[in-house]
N, C-alpha and C positions, 0 to 999 in steps of 0.2 A: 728603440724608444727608451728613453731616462724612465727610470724608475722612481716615483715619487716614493721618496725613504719614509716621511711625515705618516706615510699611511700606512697602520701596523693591523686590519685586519678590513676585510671586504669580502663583502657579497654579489657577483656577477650575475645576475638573469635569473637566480635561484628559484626552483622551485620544488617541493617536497608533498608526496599525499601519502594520504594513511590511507588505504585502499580508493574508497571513492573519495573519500576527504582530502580538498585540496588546499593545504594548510597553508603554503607558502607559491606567491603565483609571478615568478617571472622578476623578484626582487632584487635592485641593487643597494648597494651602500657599503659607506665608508668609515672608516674609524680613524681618528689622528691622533696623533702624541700628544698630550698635554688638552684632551674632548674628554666633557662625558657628554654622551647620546644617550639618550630617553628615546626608550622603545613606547609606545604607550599604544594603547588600543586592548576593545573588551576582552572577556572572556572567549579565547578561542580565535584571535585573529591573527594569531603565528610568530608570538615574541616566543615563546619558549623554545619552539622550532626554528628560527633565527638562530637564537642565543650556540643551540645542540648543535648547528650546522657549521659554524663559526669555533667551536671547540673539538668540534671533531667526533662528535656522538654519535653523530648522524648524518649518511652521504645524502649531497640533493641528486634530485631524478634528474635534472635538469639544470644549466649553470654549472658553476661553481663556488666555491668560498677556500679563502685560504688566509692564513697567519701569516707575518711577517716575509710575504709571496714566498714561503712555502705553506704543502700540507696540510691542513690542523693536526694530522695524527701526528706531524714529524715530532721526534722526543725533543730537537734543538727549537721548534716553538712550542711548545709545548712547558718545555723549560723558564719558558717567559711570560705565563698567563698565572692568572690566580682566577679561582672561581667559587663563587658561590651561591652554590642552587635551588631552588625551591623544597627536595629533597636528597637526603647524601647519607651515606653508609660510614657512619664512626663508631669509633671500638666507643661502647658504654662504661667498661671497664676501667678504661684508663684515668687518669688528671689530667687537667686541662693544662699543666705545664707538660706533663707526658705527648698530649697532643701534639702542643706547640713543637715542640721537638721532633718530632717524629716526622710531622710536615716542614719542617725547616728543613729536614737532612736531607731531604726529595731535592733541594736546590743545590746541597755543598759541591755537587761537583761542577757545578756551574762558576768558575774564579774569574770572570769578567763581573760579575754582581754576584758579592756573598751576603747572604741575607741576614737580615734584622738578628739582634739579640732575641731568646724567649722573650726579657723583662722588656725590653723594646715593643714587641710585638703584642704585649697584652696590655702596653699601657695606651699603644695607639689604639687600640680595639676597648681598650673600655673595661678589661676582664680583667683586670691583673687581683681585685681580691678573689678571685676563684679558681686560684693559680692551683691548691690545693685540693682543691672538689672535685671528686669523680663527674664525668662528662654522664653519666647516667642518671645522676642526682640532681641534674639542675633541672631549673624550669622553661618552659618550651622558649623563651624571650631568652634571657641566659645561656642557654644552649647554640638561639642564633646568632649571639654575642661571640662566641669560641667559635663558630661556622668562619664569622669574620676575620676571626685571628687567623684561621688557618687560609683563608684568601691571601691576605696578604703578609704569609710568613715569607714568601722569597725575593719579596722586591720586583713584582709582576711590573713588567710593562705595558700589561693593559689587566684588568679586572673583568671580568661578567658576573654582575649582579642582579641576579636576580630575584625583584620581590625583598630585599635584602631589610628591611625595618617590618616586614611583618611581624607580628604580635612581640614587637618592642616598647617599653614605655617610654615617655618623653626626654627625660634625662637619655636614654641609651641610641636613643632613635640621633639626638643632637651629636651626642658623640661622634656617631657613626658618618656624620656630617662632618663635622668638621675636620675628620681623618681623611675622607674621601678628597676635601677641598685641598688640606696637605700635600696626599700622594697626587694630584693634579697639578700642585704648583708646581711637583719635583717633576714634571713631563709624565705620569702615567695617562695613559688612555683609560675611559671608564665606560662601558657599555649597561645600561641601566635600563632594568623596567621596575614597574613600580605601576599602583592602583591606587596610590596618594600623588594627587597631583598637587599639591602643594610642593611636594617633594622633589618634581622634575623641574616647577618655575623657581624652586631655589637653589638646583645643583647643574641643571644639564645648560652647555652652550648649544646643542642641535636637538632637535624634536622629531622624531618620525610616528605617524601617527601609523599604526596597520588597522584594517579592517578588510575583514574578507580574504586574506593573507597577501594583498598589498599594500603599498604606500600611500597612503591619500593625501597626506599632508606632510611638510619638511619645510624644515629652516629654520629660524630661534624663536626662543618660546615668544618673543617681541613680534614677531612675524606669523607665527602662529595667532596669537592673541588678536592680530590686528583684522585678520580673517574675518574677526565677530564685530558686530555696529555696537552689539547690547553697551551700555554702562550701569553700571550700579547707584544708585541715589539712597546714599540715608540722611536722616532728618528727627529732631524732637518734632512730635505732629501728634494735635488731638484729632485730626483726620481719621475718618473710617478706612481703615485699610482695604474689607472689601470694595465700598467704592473706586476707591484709588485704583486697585485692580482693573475694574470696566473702562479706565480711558483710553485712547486713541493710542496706542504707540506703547502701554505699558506690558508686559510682558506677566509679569505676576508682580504681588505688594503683600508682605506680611510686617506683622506688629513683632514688635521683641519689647518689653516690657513702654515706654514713652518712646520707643524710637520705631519709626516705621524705614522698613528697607524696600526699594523696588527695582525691578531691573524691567531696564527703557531701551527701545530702541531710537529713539529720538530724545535725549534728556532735555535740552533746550527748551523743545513745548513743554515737556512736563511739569520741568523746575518752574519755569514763569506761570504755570496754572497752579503750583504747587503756593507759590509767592503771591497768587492773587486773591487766593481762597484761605488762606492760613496766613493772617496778620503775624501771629507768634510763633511761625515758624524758630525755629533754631539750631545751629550746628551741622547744616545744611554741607554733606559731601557730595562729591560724584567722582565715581571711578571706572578706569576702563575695563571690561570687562575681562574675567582670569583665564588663566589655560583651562582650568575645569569647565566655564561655558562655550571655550572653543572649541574641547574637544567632544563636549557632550551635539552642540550643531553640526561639525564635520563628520562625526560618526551617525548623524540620524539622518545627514542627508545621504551617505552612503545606502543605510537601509531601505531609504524612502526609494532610491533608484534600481536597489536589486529587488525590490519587491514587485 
């Protein structure tokens, strides 16, 4: 059987427990060249355990997972990933060009792809004024700035990021966007979790949602999103919002200073009871509802059925 080459990391029937905890239950999935997948799902539904089984941290009980159809421990895939974790052991000690360095040379004997310059690799990551600063002296945002650099000091063929813009601020978070979009154009693969979902309907082409440490949902955030009937309605409206709230179809309605926002499951009825009751309506939107309320109904109707 041909070997699809496009697909540089998978997970077969996988399944993984931490005694009685069964973190990961019978998972597949794929990774391609030039994807990012968005892991999403809550606290505890087995993205980290994904991520571990896929880089080789952790064997599953059941299944398998392997890197470019070897291994994950092999050292020649292994050679070709970048990672960056929720938590990681770095000298405090050093500069953060020291870092870069130090994690670049982990690649030099790889001469099919010889990796980034330092000055290359701190200016796509965002760091390069803190070329000079002890990695012990920055700030906990700062420090996941250089976590970055060091991801992709080799010229990774695929990425696992994990969590990767926690306690980043806005300027660093974008950055970190628009590198990610770069090494995408150049064919990297990008395995992504992340608890800003904003963040997954701006970067990932595939969505897997886990709960319960399976799949419940897959396919593009467009496909995901469509899952959900809600849309969103805003509006200038001297309308009482709790009112608005009590009608047929409306879902919740709050005030944000002269604008009222509601989410409808039917907006049709709403907007024309909205338009029949409010002559001076104004500025009247509606929009289809985000990945955040799709994955907040997929994950509650999961709940609703293991309970």
């Amino acid at each position: 059987m041909a070997i699809d080459t496009d697909v540089v990391a998978e997970l077969s029937g996988a399944s993984k427990s931490y005694g009685k905890l069964l973190a990961l239950d019978g998972v597949d999935l794929e990774v391609r060249r030039g994807q990012v997948l968005a892991l999403l799902g809550p606290n505890g539904a087995g993205k980290t355990t994904a991520i571990s089984l896929l880089l080789g941290l952790l064997d599953p009980d059941a299944g398998s997972a392997n890197l470019f159809g070897e291994q994950p421990r092999a050292l020649t895939a292994r050679r070709r990933i970048g990672a960056m974790l929720q938590t990681t052991a770095v000298p405090d000690t050093l500069q953060v060009d020291e870092l870069i360095a130090l994690f670049r040379s982990y690649y030099m004997s790889d001469g099919s792809r010889q990796p980034r310059t330092v000055f290359d690799i701190a200016q796509l990551a965002g760091v390069s004024d803190l070329l000079k600063r002890r990695y012990g002296k920055l700030s906990g945002g700062q420090q996941r700035g250089v976590q970055f650099a060091l991801a992709i000091a080799g010229r990774a063929e695929i990425l696992f990021l994990d969590e990767p813009t926690t306690g980043l601020d806005i300027e660093a978070r974008s950055t970190m966007w628009k590198t990610i979009r770069t090494l995408v154009a150049e064919g990297c693969a990008v395995v992504l979790t992340t608890h800003y979902l904003e963040e997954a309907e701006a970067l990932a082409d595939c969505v897997m949602v886990l709960a319960r440490g399976r799949i419940v949902a897959e396919g593009s955030v467009a496909q995901i999103r469509a899952r959900v009937s809600q849309r969103r309605i805003r509006c200038i409206s001297a309308m009482d919002a709790a009112a608005v709230a009590q009608w047929p179809n409306v879902r919740s309605a709050t005030r944000n200073g002269e604008r009222i926002e509601i989410v409808a499951d039917a907006a049709e009825a709403v907007v024309r009871r909205l338009l029949d009751q409010d002559a001076h309506l104004q500025e009247l939107e509606i929009q289809r509802a985000g990945l955040a309320e799709a994955f907040v109904e997929i994950t509650k109707e999961v709940e609703a059925a293991a309970a």
